[in-house]
C-alpha positions as CSV (number, residue, x, y, z in Angstrom):
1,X,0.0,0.0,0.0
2,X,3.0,2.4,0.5
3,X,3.4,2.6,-3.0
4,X,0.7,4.5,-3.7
5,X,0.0,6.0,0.0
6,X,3.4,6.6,2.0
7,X,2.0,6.2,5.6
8,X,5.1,6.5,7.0
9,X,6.0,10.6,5.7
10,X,4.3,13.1,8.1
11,X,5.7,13.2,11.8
12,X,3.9,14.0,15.0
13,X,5.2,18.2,14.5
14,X,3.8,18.0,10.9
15,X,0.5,16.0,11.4
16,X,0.2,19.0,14.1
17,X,0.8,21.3,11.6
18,X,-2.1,20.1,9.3
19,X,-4.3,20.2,11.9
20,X,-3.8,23.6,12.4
21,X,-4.4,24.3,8.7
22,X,-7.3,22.0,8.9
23,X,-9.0,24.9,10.9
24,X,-9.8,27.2,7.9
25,X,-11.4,26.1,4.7
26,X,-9.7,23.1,2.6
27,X,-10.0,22.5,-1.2
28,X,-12.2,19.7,-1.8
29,X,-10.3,19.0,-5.3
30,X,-6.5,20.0,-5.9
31,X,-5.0,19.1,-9.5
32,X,-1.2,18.7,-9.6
33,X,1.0,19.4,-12.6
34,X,3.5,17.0,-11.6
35,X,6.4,18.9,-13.3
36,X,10.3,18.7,-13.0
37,X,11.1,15.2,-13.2
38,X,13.6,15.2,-16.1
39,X,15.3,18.4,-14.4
40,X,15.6,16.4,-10.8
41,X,17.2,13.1,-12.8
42,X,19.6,15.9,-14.5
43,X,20.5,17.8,-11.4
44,X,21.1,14.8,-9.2
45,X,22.9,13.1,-12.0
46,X,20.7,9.9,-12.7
47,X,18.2,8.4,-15.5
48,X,15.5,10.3,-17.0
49,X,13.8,7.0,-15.7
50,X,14.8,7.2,-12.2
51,X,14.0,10.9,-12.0
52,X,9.9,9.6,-13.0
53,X,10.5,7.1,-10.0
54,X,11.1,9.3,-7.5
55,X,7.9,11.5,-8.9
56,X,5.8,8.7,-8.4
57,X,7.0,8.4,-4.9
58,X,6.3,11.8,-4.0
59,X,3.2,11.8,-5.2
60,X,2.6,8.7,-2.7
61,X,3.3,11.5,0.4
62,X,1.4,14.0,-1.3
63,X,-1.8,11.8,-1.1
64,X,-1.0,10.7,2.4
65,X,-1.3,14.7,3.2
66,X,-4.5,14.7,1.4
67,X,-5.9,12.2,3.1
68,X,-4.8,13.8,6.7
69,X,-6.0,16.8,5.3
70,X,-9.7,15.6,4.3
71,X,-9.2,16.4,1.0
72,X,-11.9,13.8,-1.2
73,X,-10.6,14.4,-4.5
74,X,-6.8,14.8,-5.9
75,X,-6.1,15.0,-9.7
76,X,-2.9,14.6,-11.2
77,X,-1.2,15.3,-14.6
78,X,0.9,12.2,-15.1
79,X,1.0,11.6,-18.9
80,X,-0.2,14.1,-21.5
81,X,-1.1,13.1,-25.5
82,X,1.6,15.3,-26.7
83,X,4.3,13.2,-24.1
84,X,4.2,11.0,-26.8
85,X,6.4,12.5,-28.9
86,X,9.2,12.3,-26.6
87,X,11.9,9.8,-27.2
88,X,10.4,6.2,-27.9
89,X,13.1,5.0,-24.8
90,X,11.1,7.4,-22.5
91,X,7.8,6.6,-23.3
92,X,8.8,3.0,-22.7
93,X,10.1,4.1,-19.4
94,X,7.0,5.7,-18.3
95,X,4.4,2.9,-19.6
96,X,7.4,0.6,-17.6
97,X,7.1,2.3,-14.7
98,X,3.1,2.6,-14.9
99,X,2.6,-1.2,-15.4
100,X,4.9,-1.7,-12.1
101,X,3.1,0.8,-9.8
102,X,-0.7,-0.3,-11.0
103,X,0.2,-4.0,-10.9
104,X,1.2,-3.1,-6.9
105,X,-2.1,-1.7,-6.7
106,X,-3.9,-4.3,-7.8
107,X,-1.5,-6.7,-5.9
108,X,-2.7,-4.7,-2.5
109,X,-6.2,-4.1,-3.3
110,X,-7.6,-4.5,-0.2
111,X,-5.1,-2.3,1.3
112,X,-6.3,0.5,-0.9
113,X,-9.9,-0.2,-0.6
114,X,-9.2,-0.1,3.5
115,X,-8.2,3.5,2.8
116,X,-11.3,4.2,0.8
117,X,-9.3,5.2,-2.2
118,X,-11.2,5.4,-5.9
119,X,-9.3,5.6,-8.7
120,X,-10.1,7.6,-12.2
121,X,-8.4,7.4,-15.2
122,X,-8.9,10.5,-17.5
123,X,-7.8,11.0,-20.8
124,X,-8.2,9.0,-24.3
125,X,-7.8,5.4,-22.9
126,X,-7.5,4.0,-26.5
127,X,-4.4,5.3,-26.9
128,X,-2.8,3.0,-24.3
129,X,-1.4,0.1,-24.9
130,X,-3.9,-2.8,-24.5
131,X,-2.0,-4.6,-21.5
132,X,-1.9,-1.3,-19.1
133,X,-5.7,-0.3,-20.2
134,X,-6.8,-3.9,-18.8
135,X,-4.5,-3.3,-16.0
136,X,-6.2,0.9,-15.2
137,X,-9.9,-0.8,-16.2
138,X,-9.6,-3.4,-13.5
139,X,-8.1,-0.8,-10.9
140,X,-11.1,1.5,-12.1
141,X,-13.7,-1.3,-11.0
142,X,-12.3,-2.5,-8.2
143,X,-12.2,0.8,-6.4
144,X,-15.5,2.0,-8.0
145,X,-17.3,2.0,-4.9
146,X,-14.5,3.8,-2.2
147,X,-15.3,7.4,-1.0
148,X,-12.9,8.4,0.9
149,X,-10.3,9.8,-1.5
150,X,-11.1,10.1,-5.5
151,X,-7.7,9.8,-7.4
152,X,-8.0,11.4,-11.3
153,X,-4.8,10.1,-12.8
154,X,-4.9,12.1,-16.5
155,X,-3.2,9.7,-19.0
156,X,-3.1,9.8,-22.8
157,X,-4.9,13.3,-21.7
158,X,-5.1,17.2,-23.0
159,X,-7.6,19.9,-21.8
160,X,-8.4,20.2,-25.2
161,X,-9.0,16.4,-26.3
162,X,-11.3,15.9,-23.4
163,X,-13.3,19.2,-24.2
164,X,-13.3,17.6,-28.0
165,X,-14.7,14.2,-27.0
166,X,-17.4,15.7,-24.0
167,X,-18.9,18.3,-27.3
168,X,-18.7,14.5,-29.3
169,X,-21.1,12.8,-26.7
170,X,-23.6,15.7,-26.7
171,X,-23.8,15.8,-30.4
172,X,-24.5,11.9,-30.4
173,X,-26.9,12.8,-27.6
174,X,-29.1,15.0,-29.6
175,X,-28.8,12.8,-32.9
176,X,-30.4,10.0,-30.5
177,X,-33.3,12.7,-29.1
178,X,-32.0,12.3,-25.6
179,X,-30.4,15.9,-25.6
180,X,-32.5,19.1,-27.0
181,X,-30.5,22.0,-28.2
182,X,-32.0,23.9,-25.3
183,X,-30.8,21.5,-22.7
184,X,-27.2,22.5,-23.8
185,X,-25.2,24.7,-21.6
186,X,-21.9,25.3,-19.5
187,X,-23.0,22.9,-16.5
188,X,-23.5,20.1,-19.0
189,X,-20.7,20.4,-20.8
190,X,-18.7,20.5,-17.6
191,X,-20.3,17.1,-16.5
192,X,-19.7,15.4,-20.0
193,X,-15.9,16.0,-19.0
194,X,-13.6,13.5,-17.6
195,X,-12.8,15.9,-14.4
196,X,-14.5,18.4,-12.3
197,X,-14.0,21.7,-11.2
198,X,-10.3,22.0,-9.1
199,X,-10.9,24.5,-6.4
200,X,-6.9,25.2,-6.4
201,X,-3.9,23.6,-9.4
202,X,-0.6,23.7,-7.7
203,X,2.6,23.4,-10.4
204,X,6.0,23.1,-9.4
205,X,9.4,23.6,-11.4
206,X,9.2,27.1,-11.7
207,X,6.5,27.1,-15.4
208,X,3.5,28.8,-14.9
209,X,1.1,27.5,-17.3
210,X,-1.5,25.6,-17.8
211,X,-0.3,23.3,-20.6
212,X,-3.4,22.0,-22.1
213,X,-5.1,20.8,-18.4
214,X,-8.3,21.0,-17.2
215,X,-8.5,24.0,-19.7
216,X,-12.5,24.2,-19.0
217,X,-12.3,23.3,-15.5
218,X,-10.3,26.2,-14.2
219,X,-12.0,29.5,-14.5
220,X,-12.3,30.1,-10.9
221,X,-9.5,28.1,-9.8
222,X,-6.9,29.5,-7.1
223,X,-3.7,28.6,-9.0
224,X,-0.1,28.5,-6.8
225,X,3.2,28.4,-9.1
226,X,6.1,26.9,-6.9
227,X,10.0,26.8,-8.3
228,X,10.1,23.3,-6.3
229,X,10.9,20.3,-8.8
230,X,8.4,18.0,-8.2
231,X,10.5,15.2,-6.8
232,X,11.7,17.4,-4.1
233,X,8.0,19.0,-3.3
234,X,7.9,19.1,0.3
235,X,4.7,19.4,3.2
236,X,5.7,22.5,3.7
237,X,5.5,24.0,0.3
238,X,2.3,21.9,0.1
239,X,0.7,23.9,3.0
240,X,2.2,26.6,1.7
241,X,-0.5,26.3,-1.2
242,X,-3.6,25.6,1.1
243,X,-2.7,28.5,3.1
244,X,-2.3,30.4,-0.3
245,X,-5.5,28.5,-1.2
246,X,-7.1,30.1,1.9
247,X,-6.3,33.2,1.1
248,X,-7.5,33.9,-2.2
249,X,-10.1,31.6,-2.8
250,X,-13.9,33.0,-4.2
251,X,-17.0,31.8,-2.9
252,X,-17.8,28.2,-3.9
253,X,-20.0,28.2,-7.0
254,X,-23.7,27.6,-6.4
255,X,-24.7,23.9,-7.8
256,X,-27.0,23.7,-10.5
257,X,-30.1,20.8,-10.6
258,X,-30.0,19.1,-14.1
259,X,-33.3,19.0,-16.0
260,X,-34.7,15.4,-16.7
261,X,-33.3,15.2,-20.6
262,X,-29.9,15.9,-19.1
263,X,-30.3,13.8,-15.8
264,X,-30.9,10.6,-18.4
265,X,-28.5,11.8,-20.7
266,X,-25.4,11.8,-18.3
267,X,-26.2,8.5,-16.2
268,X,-26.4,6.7,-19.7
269,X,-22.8,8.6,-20.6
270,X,-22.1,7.1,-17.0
271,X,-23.3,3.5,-17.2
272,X,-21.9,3.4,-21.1
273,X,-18.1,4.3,-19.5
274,X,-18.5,1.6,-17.0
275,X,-20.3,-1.0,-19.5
276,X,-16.7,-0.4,-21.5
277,X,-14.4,-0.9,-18.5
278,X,-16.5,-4.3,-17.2
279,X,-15.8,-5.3,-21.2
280,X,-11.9,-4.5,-21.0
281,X,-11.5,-6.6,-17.5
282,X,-13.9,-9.3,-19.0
283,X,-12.1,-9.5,-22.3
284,X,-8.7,-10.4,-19.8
């Protein structure tokens, strides 16, 4: 289970700490732009590969702080479409180390559905290769039904590819008269997406853009730019951005009640995305 939730990274001073930032308002979604791995693996003088490694172990702490925090949904940018135009011995690397850390997962199961941890793969999962799609579909059903913490991993994934295929599911939806053109607007079109509203993005290594995530998503979204490579992120640069976070955050949105056309119309987009992943883990 510590590979994917280090339970072992906050001391007694720090847990302390957390409580006391626990007083004022917490983000109940923070995205992560993972960013700086290469740069680490350079400084430090090691593989590209290795530098990926220890980002996938930082994000294990950082999801041990959201959890102590009581924060019930993380995204995280961990492979975007265009990444695959790096070097073919890199993309290997990352699918490598992918395949490792979800077969762990699954391995320890029960361990992660202890912590009540559900897991979310965004992004265009046909473009993975068929081994580690069976591998994230079976992790996907598995955890379906935990509560605790929602993990949104964005793979094969762009802001603008996800925006491309929620507009594609609407259109189908009014070809097959469950969708009216009058039932289209922003709120439905932000629940046809793969992720939700982030109430604050943190990105480290020093780059402060967006790059093509959660493009839709982050209109009102407190955003915190950190020089910190994200291997050596730390908890205190992470409260750092909640207190940030606490600081400039707007009122939370007002929710919106669907009408009955679009009630239908998402929980068929729903049940259609799980009929696929049952179909993957079936086909295995």
């Amino acid at each position: 289970m510590s590979e994917w939730v280090n339970e072992n990274c906050v001391s007694f001073f720090q847990l302390l700490c957390i409580k006391i930032v626990k007083t004022g308002r917490v983000p109940q979604h923070i995205a992560f732009i993972m960013d700086g791995n290469r740069r680490y693996a350079k400084k430090v003088s090691v593989k590209t590969s290795d530098g990926h490694s220890k980002g996938f172990d930082k994000l294990s702490e950082t999801l041990k702080w959201c959890l102590d925090l009581g924060i019930p949904e993380v995204t995280v940018y961990a492979f975007s479409i265009e990444n695959f135009k790096r070097s073919k011995e890199e993309v290997n690397a990352l699918m490598d180390l992918a395949r490792e850390k979800f077969q762990r997962l699954l391995d320890a199961i029960d361990q992660i559905n202890e912590w009540g941890v559900r897991i979310h793969i965004a992004g265009r999962m046909s473009l993975l290769p068929e081994d580690f799609r069976a591998m994230v579909a079976k992790a996907m059903v598995a955890t379906k039904q935990n509560n605790k913490l929602r993990l949104n991993i964005a793979y094969a994934y762009t802001g603008r590819d996800e925006i491309s295929r929620a507009t594609s599911h609407i259109i189908s939806g009014i070809q097959n008269n469950e969708l009216t053109t009058d039932d289209i607007d922003e709120d439905l079109v932000s629940q046809a997406l793969d992720l939700g509203h982030a109430e604050l993005l943190i990105r480290t290594s020093g780059e402060v853009r967006l790059s093509d995530f959660m493009l839709w998503q982050t209109p009102n979204t407190v955003l915190y730019f950190t020089k910190v490579l994200w291997p050596e992120f730390s908890i205190w640069n992470f409260l750092a951005a909640i207190i940030h976070y606490q600081r400039h955050a707007p009122p939370p949105l007002p929710e919106k009640e669907n009408n009955q056309h679009q009630e239908t119309f998402l929980q068929k987009l729903e049940d259609k995305k799980w009929q696929e992943l049952k179909k993957i883990v079936e086909c295995t």
